[in-house]
C-alpha positions in Angstrom: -13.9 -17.7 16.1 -12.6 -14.0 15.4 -14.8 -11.2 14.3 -13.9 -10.6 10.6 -13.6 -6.3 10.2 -13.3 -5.4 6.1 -10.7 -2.6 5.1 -13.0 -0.3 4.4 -14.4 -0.6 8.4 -10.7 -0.4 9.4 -10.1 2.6 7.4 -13.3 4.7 8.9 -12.0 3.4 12.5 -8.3 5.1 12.1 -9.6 7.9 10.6 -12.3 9.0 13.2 -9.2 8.3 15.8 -6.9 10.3 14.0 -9.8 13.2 13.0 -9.3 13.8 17.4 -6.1 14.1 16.9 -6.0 16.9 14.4 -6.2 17.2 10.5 -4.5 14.3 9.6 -6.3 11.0 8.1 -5.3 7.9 6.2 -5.9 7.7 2.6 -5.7 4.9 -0.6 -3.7 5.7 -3.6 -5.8 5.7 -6.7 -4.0 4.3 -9.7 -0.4 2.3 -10.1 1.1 6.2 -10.6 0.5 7.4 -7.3 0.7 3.6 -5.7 4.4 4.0 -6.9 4.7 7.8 -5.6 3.2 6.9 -2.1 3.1 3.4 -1.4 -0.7 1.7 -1.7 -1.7 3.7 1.7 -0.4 7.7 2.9 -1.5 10.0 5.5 -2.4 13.5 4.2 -2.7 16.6 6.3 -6.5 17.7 5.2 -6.2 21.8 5.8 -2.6 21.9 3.9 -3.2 19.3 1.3 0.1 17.7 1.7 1.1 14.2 1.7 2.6 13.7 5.2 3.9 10.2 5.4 4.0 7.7 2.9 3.9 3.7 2.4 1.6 3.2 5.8 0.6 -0.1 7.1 -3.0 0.6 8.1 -3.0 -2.9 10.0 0.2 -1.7 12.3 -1.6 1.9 12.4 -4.8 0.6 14.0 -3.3 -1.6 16.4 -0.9 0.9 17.7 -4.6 3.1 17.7 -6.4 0.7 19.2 -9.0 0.3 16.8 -9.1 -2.9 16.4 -10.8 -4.9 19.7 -9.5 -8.4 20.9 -10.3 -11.0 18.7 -11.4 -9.0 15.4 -9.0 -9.3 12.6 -8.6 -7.8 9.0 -10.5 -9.9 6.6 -7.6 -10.8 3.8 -4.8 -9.0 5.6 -3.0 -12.2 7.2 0.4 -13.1 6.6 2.7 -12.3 4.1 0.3 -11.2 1.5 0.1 -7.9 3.4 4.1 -7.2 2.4 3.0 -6.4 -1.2 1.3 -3.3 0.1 3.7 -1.7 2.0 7.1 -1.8 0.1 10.0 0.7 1.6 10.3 3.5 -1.1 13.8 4.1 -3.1 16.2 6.4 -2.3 15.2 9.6 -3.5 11.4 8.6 -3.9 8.9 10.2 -2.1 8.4 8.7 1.3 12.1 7.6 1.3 14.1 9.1 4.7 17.6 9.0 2.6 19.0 11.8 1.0 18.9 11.0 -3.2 22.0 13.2 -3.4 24.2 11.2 -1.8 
């Protein structure tokens, strides 16, 4: 049977990894505006207040991390439910690497 870890859990666990890393840590979008600026989840640099990336996969994050141990998994993040969240901006959106004058 695999340990069940909640978001929230997974969250604090990226964030302390990245806070040893420097000023960077994971954050939620609040509200469908900024969901549609930023993607549901977007790192932000702490002592600038700038968004630094946007549409993060928190999931992908933590493994690469290693905060997530052998045999715990994401409770409600399996399969392709998890797509809905992280969505590839449009061109000229924030978060998009394609130039929007083009």
């Amino acid at each position: 049977m695999r340990a069940k870890v909640s978001v929230r859990v997974l969250m604090q666990r990226i964030n302390r990894r990245l806070a040893k890393q420097g000023p960077v840590r994971i954050r939620q979008s609040s509200g469908p505006r900024m969901r549609r600026r930023s993607g549901h989840y977007y790192s932000l640099d702490i002592v600038r207040e700038e968004v630094v990336e946007t549409c993060i996969n928190p999931l992908a994050l933590a493994k690469e991390l290693g905060c997530l141990a052998e045999g715990e998994e994401v409770e409600g993040w399996t399969g392709p439910e998890m797509e809905r969240y992280f969505r590839v901006p449009i061109a000229g959106e924030a978060g998009s690497k394609e130039d929007p004058r083009k």
